[in-house]
TIZA-164795 format. One record per residue (C-alpha): residue number from 1; residue in three letters; chain; x, y, z. Coordinates in steps of 0.1 Angstrom, whole numbers, padded with zeros to 4 digits. Example, Ala and Ser with C-alpha at 12.3 -4.5 7.8 and 13.67 -1.06 7.14 Angstrom:
DOKOL   resi   resn   chain       x       y       z
DOKOL      1    ala       A    0123   -0045    0078
DOKOL      2    ser       A    0137   -0011    0071
//
This chain:
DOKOL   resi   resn   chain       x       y       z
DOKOL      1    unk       A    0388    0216    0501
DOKOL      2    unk       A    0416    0211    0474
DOKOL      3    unk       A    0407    0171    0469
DOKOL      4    unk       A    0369    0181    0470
DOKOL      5    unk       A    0374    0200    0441
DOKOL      6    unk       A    0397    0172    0421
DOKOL      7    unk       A    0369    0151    0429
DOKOL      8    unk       A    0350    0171    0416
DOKOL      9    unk       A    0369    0179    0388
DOKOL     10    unk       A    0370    0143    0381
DOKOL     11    unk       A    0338    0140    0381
DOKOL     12    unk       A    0328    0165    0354
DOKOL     13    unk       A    0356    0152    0335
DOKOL     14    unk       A    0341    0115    0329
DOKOL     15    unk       A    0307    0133    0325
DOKOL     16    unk       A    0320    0149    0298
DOKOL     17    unk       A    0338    0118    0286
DOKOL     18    unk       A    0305    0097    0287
DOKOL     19    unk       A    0286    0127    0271
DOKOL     20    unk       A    0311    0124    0241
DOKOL     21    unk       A    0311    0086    0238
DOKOL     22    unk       A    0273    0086    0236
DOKOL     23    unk       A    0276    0115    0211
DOKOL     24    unk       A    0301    0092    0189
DOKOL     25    unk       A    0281    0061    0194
DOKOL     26    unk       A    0252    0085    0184
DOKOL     27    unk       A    0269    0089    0153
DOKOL     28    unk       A    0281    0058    0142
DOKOL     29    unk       A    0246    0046    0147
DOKOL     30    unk       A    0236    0073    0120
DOKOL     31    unk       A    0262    0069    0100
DOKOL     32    unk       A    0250    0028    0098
DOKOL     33    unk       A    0212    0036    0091
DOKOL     34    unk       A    0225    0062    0064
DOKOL     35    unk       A    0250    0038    0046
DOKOL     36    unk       A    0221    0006    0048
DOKOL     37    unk       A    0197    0034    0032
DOKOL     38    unk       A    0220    0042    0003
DOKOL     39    unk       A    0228    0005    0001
DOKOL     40    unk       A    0191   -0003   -0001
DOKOL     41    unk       A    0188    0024   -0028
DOKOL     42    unk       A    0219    0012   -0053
DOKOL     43    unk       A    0203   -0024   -0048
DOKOL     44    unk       A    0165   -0008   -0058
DOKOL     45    unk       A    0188    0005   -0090
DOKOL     46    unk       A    0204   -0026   -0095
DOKOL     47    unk       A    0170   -0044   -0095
DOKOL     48    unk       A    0152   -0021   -0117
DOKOL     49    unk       A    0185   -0026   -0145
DOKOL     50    unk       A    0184   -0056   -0141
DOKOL     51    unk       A    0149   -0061   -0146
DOKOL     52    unk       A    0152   -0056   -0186
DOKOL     53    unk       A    0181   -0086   -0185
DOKOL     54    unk       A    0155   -0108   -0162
DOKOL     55    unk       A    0142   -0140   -0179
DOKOL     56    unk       A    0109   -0136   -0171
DOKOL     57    unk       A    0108   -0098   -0172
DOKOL     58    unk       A    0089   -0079   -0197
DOKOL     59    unk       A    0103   -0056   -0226
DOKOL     60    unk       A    0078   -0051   -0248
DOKOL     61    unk       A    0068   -0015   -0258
DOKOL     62    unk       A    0035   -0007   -0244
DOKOL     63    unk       A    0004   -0006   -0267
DOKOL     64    unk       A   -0027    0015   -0264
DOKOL     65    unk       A   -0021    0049   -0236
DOKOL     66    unk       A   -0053    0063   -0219
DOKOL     67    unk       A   -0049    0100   -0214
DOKOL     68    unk       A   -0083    0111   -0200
DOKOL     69    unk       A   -0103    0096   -0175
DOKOL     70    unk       A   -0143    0089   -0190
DOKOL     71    unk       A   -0153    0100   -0156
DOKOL     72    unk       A   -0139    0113   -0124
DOKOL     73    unk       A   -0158    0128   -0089
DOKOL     74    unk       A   -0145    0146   -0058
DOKOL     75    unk       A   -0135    0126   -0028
DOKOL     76    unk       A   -0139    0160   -0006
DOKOL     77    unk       A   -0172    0171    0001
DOKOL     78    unk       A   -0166    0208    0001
DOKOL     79    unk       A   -0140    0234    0010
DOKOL     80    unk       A   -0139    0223    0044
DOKOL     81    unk       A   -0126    0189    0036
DOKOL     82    unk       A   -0100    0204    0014
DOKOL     83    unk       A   -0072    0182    0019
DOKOL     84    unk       A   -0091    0148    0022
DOKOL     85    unk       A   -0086    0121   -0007
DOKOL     86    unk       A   -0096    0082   -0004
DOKOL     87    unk       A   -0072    0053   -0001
DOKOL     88    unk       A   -0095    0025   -0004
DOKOL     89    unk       A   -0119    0017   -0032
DOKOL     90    unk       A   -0144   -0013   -0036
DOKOL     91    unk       A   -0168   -0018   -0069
DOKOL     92    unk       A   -0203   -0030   -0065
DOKOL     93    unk       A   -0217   -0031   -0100
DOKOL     94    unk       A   -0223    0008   -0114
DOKOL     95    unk       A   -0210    0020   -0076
DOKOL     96    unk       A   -0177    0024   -0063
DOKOL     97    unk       A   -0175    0024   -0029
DOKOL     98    unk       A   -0142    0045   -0012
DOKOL     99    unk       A   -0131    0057    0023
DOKOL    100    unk       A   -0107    0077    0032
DOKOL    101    unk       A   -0085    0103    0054
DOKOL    102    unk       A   -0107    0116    0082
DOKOL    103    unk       A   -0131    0086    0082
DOKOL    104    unk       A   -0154    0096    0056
DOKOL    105    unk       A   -0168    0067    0032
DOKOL    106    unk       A   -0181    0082    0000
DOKOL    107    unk       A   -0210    0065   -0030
DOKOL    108    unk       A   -0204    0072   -0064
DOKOL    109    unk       A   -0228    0060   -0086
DOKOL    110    unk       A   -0209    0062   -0118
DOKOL    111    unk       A   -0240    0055   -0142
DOKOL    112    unk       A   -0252    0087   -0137
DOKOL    113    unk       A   -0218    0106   -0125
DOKOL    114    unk       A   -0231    0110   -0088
DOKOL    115    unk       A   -0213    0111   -0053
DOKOL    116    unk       A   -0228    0117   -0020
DOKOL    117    unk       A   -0211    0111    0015
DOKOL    118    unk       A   -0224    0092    0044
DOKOL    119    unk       A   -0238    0104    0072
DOKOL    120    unk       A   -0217    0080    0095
DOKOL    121    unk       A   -0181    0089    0094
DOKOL    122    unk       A   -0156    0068    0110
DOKOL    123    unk       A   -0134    0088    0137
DOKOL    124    unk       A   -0102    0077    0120
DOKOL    125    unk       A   -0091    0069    0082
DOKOL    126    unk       A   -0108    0044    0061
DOKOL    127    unk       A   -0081    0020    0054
DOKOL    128    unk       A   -0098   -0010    0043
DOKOL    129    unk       A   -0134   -0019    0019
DOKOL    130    unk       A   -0147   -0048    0009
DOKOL    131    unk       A   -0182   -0061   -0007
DOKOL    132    unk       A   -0200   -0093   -0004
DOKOL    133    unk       A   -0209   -0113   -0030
DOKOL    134    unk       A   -0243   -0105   -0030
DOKOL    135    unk       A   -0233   -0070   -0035
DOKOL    136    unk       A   -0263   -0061   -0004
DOKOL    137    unk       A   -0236   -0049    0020
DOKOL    138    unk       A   -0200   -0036    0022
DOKOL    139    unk       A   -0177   -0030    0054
DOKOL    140    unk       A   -0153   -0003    0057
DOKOL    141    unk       A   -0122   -0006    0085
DOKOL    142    unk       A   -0107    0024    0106
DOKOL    143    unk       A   -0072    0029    0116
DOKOL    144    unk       A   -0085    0032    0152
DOKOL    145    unk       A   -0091   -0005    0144
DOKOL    146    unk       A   -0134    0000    0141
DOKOL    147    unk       A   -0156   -0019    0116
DOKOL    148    unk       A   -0185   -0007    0102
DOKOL    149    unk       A   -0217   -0028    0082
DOKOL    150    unk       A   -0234   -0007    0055
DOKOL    151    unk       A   -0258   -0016    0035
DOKOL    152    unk       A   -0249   -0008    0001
DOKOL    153    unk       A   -0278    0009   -0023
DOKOL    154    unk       A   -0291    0031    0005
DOKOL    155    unk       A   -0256    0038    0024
DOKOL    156    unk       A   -0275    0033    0059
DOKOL    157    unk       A   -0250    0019    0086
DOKOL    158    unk       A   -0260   -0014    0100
DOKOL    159    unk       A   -0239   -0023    0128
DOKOL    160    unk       A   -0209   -0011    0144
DOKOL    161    unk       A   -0174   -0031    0156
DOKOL    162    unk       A   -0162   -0011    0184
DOKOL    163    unk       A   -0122   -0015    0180
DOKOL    164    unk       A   -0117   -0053    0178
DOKOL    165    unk       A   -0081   -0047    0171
DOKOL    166    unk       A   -0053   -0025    0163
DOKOL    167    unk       A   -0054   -0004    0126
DOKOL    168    unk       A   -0071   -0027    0097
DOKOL    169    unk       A   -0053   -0028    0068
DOKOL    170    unk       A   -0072   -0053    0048
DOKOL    171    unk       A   -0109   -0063    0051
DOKOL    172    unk       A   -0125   -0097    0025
DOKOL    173    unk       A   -0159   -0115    0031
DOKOL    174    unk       A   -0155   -0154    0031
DOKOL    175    unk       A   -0195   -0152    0027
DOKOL    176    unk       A   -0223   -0127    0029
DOKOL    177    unk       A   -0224   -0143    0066
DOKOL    178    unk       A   -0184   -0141    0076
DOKOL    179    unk       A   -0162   -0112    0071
DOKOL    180    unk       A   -0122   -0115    0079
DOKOL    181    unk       A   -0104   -0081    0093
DOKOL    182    unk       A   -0065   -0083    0088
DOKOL    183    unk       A   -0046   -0059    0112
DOKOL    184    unk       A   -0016   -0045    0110
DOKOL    185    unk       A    0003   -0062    0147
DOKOL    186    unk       A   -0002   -0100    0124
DOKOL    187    unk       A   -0038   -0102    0146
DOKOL    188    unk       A   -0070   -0108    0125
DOKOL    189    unk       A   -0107   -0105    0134
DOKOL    190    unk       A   -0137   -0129    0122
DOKOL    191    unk       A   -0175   -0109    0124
DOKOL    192    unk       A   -0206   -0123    0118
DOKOL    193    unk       A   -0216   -0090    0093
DOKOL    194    unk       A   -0255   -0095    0096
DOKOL    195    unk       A   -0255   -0095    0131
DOKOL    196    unk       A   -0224   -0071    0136
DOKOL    197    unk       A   -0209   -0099    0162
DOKOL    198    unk       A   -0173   -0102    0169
DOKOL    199    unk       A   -0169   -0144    0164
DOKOL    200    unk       A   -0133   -0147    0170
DOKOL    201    unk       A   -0099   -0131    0173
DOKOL    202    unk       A   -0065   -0145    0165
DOKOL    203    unk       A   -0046   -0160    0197
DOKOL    204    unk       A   -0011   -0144    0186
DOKOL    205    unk       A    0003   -0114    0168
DOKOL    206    unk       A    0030   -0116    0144
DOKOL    207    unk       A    0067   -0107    0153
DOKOL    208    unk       A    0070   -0084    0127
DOKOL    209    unk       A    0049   -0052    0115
DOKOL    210    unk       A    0021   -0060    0084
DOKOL    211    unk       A    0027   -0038    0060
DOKOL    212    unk       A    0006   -0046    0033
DOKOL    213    unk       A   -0020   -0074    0031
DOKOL    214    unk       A   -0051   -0085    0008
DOKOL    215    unk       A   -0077   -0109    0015
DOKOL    216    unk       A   -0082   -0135   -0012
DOKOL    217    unk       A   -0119   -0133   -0032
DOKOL    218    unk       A   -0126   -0166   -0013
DOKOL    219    unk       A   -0122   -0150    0022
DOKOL    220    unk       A   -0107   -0180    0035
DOKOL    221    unk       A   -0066   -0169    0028
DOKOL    222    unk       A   -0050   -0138    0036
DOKOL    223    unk       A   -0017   -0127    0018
DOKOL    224    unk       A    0004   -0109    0042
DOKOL    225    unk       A    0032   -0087    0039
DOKOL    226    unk       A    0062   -0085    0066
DOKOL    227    unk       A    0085   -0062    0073
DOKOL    228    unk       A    0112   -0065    0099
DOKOL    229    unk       A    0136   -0037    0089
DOKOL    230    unk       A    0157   -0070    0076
DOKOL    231    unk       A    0164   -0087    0045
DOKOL    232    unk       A    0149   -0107    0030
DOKOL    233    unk       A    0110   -0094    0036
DOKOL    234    unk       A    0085   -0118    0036
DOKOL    235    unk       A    0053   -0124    0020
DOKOL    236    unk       A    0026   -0148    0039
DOKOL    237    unk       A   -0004   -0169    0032
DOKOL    238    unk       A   -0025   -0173    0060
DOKOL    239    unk       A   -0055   -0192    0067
DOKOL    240    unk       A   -0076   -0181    0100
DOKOL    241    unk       A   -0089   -0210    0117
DOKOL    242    unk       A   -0108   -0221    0147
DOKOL    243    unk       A   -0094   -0216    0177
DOKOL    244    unk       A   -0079   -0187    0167
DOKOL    245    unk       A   -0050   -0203    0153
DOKOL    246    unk       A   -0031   -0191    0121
DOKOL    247    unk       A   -0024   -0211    0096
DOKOL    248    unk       A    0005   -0202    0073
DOKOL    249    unk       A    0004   -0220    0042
DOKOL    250    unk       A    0030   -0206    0012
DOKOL    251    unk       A    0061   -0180    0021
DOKOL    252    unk       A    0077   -0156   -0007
DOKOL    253    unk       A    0108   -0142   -0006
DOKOL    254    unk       A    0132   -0116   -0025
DOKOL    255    unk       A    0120   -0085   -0021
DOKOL    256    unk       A    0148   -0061   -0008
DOKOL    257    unk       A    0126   -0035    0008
DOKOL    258    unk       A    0097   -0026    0024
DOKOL    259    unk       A    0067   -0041    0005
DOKOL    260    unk       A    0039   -0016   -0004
DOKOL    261    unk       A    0010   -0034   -0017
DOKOL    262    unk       A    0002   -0068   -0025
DOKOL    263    unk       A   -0030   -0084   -0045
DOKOL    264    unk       A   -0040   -0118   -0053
DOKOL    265    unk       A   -0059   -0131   -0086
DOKOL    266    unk       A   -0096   -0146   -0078
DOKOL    267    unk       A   -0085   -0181   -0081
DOKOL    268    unk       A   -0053   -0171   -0062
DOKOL    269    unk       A   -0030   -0189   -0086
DOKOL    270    unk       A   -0011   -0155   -0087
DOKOL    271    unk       A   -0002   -0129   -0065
DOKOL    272    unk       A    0017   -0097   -0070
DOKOL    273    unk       A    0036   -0076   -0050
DOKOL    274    unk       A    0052   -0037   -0052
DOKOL    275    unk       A    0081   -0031   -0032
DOKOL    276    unk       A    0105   -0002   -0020
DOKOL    277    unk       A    0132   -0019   -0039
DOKOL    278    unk       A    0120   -0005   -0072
DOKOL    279    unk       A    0105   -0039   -0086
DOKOL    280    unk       A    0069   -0052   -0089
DOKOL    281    unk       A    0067   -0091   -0094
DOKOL    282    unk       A    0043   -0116   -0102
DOKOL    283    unk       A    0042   -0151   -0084
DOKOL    284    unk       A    0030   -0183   -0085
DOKOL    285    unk       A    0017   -0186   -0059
DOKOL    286    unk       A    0012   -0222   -0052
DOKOL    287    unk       A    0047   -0231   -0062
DOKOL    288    unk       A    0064   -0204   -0042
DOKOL    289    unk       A    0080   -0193   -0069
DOKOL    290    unk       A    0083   -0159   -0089
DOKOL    291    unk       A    0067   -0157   -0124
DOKOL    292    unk       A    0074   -0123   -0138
DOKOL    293    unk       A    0093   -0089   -0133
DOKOL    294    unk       A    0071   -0064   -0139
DOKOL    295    unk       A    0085   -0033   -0159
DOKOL    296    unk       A    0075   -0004   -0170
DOKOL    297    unk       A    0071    0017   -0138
DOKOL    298    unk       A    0101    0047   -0131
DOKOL    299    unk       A    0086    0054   -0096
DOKOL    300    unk       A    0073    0037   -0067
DOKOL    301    unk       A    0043    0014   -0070
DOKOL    302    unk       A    0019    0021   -0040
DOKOL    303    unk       A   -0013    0003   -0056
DOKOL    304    unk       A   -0020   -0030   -0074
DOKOL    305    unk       A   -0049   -0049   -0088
DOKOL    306    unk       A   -0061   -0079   -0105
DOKOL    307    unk       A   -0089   -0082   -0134
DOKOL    308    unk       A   -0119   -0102   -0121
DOKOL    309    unk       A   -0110   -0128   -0148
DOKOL    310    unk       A   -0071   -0128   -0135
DOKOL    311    unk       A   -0063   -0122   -0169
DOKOL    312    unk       A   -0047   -0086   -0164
DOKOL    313    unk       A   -0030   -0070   -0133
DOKOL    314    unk       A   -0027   -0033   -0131
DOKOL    315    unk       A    0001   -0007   -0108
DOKOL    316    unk       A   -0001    0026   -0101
DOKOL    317    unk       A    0034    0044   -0094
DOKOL    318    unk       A    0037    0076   -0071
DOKOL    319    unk       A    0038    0098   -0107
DOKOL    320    unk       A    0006    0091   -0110
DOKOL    321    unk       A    0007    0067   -0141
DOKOL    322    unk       A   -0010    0026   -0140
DOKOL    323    unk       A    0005    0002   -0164
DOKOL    324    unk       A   -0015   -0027   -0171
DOKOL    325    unk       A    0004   -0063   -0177
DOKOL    326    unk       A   -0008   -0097   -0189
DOKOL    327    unk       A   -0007   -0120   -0160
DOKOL    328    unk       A    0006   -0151   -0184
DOKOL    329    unk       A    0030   -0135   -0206
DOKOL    330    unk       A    0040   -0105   -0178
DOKOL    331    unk       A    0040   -0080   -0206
DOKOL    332    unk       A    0024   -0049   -0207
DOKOL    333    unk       A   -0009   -0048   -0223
DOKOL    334    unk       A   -0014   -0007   -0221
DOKOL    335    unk       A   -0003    0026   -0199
DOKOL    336    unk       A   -0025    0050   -0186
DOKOL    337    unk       A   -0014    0086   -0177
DOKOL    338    unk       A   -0030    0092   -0146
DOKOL    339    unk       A   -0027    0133   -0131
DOKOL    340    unk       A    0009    0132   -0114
DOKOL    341    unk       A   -0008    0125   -0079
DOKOL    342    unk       A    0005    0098   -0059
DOKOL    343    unk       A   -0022    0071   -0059
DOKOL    344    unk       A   -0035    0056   -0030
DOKOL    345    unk       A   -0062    0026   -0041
DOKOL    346    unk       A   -0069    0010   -0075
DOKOL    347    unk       A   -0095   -0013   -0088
DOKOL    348    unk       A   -0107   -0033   -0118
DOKOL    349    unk       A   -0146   -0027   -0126
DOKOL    350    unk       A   -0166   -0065   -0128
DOKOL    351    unk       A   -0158   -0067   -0165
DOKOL    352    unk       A   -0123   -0056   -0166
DOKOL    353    unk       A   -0130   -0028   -0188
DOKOL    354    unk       A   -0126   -0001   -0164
DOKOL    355    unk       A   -0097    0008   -0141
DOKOL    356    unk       A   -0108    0031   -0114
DOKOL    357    unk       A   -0078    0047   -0090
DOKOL    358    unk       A   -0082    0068   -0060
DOKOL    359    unk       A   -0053    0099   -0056
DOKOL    360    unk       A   -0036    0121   -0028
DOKOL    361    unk       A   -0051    0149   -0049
DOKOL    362    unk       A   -0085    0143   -0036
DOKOL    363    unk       A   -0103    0127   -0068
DOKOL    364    unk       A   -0112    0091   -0078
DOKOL    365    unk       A   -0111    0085   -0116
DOKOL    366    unk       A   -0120    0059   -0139
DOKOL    367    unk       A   -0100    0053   -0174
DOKOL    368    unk       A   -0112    0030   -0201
DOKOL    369    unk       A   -0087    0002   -0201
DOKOL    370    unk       A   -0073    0006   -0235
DOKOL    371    unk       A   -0071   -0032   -0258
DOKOL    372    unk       A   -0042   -0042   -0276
DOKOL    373    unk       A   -0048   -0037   -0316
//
């Protein structure tokens, strides 16, 4: 009975001592993520100093501020969508298009200050729209990875994409005929929109989680953020082929941090990115190569987007305020105080006049884009 118990006894004992060396390995593992966050953050600070110093960088006092928006409409449809706000915007002509938290798509005819929901909600949140050229239809893309076909002056839903792939996160028609669906595993989708046919998927995913990606104007390239929990992240152009075969055809690096949101210019000459790291740079894109730091911004960028003419490219911070830069010189052009809600989607109206933005507080506005004296 007596070596029972020791045997016991001894047993408990290295219990207990495994217990307490998973609780200390526990804790050095903690300690590790903590000390990489607060290194992440003094290099974010480090970056945005050192921005003002960067050749390249912009100092030049803003010009003209917006303070009001010239219009603005509800994203929610009612008290019982309190809550609800858009995080994707498309413009067709007078209409911008947006979709949303709890899969709602929403028209807003802005010539005459109208909004109306449709009537076919997705089941999930609206990550992704896009518009054809023609302007005759748009496509919106779910987190539950389902693409929709609307036609776009009536709002009627044309054909439905029954979860091709895992969440979309970026959605760009090639043609009126060919739609390309980016998703966040690295895997993409090709659709024939007029048909609502699923033409081809990728063969492979990526390694590393998209977390931000835009398809070019031309459909054809995809600009693809990577994150890896690693340093340097990555920023991708991809070309879907036949075959289902990805093409990767420029790589950018520097960004410390998780990158939020990336945008490339119609002739995709440039491409900007926002990061977690505190900075927002312009590239050249074809030489690989990083054109401008983009200042300005005290917060978080979470939105960016490009003039149709590439002539201007415009951030929205998590305070709420856009700052519009020359894409040439990288200086900025104008500021506009936006409501202190974090944004979620921003875009340039066809003639570059208008900057509409989407917010967490539930309402889409559109500011006047204010011209340098």
């Amino acid at each position: 009975a007596c070596a029972i118990a020791i045997e016991e006894a001894d047993r408990k004992a290295r219990v207990e001592a495994d217990k307490q060396s998973r609780e200390a390995a526990e804790r050095q593992r903690i300690a590790a993520l903590e000390a990489a966050r607060k290194a992440r953050e003094e290099a974010a600070e480090r970056l945005r100093t050192a921005t003002l110093q960067t050749p390249g960088s912009s100092t030049s006092a803003p010009q003209p501020t917006a303070a009001a928006p010239v219009r603005q409409a509800p994203f929610a449809a009612g008290a019982t969508e309190t809550g609800l706000y858009a995080q994707s915007v498309a413009i067709a002509s007078a209409l911008v298009i947006a979709g949303g938290t709890g899969g709602g798509l929403r028209l807003w005819d802005t010539s005459a200050n109208q909004i109306r929901p449709l009537a076919a909600s997705h089941a999930d949140a609206v990550a992704a729209v896009a518009v054809a050229a023609d302007g005759q239809h748009f496509a919106s893309g779910a987190w539950d990875g389902e693409i929709r076909i609307w036609e776009t002056r009536s709002g009627a839903l044309q054909h439905t994409i029954a979860s091709p792939g895992p969440p979309v996160v970026a959605l760009g028609y090639r043609t009126p005929q060919r739609l390309v669906a980016m998703h966040t595993n690295g895997s993409w989708s090709i659709i024939e929109p007029i048909r609502g046919q699923l033409l081809m998927r990728s063969t492979a995913t990526a390694d590393r989680k998209v977390s931000a990606a835009d398809v070019a104007l031309d459909g054809r390239t995809v600009i693809v953020a990577l994150a890896d929990g690693a340093s340097p992240f990555s920023i991708e152009g991809w070309v879907p082929a036949n075959g289902g075969v990805t093409t990767v055809t420029s790589r950018l690096t520097g960004h410390l941090d998780w990158v939020y949101a990336v945008a490339s210019s119609p002739d995709i000459r440039r491409v900007a990115s926002a990061s977690a790291d505190g900075t927002v740079r312009l590239w050249d894109w074809a030489a690989a190569r990083e054109l401008h730091r983009l200042s300005g911004h005290s917060s978080h960028v979470r939105a960016l987007a490009f003039s149709r003419d590439g002539a201007l490219v415009a951030g929205a911070a998590d305070d709420g305020r856009m700052i519009v830069w020359s894409t040439s010189t990288g200086a900025v052009t104008a500021r506009i105080d936006g409501p202190g809600s974090i944004p979620r989607a921003l875009a340039f109206s066809v003639d570059g006049r208008t900057l509409t933005a989407a917010s967490e507080d539930g309402q889409i506005r559109q500011w006047t884009v204010p011209v340098q004296p």
